[in-house]
N, C-alpha and C positions, 0 to 999 in steps of 0.2 A: 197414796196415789202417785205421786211423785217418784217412788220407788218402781213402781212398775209401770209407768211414764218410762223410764232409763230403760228397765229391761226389756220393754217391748225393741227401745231405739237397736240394742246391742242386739236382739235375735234381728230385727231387720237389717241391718249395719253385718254381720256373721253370715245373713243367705247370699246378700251380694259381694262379700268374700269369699263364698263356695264359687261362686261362679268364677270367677276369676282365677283362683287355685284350680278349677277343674280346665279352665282353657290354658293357661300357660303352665300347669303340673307342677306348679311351686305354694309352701305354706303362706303363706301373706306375711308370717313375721321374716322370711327367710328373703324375702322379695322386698320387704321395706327395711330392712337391714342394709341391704345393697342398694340401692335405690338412695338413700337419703347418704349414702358411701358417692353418690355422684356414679354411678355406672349407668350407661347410657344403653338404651335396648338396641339389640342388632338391628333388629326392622323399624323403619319408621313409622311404618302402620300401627305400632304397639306404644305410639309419645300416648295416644291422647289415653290409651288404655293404662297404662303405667301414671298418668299421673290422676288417675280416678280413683284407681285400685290406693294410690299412697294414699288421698285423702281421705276415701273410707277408712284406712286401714288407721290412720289418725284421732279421726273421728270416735270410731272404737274403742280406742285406746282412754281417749276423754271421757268415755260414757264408762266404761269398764270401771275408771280411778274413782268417776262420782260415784257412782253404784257403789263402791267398796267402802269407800268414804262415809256413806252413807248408814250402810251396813256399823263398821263399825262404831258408829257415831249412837247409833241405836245398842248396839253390845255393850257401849261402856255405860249404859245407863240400865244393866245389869236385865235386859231385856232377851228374854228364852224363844228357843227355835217357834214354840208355836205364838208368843206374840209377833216376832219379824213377818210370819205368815199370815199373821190378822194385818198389821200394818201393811205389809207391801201388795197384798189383795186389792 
């Protein structure tokens, strides 16, 4: 359950990254690259957007490492594609 606890977080954490990529036409990793670089947005109307979009994009990044984490954690315990899909069911 826990497993798919995470990945429900990361598909919902990845829509409100679409959204975002589809208003300012940048990928999120290319946008929090610069961004955590200290680049400041032209318009001011884009602070409170820019720093919503970073903490998503954060966030995801934590949900992603546990997921994988996870994942592997269950691999080295010699665990095959259709048990990870019993467990994370």
């Amino acid at each position: 359950m826990i497993i798919h606890g995470i990945l429900l977080d990361i598909h919902a954490l990845e829509e409100e990254l679409i959204q975002f990529e589809r208003k300012y036409g940048l990928r999120s990793e290319i946008f929090y690259t610069s961004y955590m670089r200290g680049e400041e947005p032209e318009n001011e109307n884009w602070m409170l957007d820019f720093g919503e979009w970073a903490s998503i994009y954060k966030t995801w990044l934590i949900r992603q490492a546990e997921y994988r984490d996870k994942i592997l954690s269950l691999q080295a315990r010699k665990q095959n594609l259709s048990d990870l899909i019993r467990i994370a069911a």
